[in-house]
C-alpha positions in Angstrom: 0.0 0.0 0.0 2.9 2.6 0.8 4.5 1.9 -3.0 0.3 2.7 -4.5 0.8 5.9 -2.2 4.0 6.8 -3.2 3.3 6.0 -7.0 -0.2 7.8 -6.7 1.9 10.9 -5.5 3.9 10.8 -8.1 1.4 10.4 -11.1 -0.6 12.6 -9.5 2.0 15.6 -9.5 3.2 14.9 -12.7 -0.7 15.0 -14.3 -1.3 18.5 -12.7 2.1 19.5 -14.0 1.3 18.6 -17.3 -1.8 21.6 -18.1 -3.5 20.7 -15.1 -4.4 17.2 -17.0 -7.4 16.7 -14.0 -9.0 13.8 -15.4 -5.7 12.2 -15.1 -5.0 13.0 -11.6 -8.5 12.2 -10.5 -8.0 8.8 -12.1 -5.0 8.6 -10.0 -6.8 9.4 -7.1 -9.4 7.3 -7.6 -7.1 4.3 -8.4 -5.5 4.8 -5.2 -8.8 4.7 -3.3 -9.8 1.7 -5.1 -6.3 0.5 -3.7 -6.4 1.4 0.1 -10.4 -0.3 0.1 -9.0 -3.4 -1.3 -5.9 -3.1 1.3 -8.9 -2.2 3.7 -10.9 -5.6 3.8 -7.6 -7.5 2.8 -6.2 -6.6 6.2 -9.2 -6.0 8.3 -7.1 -7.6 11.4 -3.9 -6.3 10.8 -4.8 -3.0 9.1 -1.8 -0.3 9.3 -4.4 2.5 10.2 -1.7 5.3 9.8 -0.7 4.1 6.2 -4.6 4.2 6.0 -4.8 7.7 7.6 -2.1 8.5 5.2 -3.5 8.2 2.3 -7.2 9.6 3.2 -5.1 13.0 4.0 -3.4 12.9 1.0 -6.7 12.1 -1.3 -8.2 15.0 1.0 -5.2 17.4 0.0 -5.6 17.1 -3.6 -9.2 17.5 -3.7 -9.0 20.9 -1.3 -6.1 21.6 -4.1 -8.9 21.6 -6.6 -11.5 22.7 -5.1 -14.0 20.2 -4.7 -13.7 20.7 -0.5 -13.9 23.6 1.8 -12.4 23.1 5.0 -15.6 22.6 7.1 -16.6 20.2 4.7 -14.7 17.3 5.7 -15.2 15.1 8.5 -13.0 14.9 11.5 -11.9 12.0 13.8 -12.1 14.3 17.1 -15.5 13.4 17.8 -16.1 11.3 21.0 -17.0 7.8 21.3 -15.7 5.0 18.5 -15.1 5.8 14.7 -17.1 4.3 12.4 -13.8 4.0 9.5 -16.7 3.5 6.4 -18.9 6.7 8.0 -15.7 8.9 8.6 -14.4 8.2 5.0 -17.6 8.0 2.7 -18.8 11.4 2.3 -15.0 11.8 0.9 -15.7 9.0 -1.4 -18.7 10.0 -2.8 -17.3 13.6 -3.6 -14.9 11.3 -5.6 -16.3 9.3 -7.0 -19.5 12.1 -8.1 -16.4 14.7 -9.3 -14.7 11.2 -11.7 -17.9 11.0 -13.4 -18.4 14.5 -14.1 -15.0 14.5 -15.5 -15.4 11.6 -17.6 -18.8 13.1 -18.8 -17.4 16.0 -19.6 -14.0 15.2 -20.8 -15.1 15.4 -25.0 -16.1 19.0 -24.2 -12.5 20.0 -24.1 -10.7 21.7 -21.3 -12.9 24.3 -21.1 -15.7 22.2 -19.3 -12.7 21.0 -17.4 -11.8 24.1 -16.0 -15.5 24.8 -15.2 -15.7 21.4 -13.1 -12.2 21.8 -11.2 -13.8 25.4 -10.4 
């Protein structure tokens, strides 16, 4: 999972150094939360929650990067009692996961409609 991260990172930097190529880095993005759920219920027992943790905030950075999330958007961990993982990360998810399809809707309208959606 740290080698996905690190390679996500990468591709990720490199797409939005190349135009601001958002549909790639979303991919990216979205490829690496495919990753981490797989790692997720692969390693429900012996889950390394930071790595986790790690690449939630990173996901989290790039969309704020874009756009797609203010900062009282997002939900924290600081609330009392136990974290639900699934309810903590989901709304995150769906923002995702709504902003890919938009993009791959969009993408034959050129960058223009792009630029609208990263907006």
């Amino acid at each position: 999972m740290a080698e996905k991260l690190r390679q996500a990172k990468k591709n990720v930097h490199e797409a939005l150094a190349d135009s601001f190529d958002t549909p790639r880095a979303v991919n990216e993005l979205s490829s690496l939360v495919v990753a981490a759920n797989s790692y997720m219920n692969a390693h429900v027992n012996d889950m390394k929650l930071p790595l986790v943790l790690t690449v939630s905030r990173y996901v989290l950075f790039v969309l704020k990067s874009m756009g797609v999330y203010e900062s009282d958007d997002i939900p924290t961990d600081t609330t009392e009692g136990a974290i639900n993982k699934e309810e903590t990360i989901a709304p995150l998810m769906n923002v995702l996961s709504k902003f890919r399809d938009d993009v791959k809707l969009n993408a034959k309208e050129g960058p223009g409609q792009m630029f609208k959606l990263s907006d």
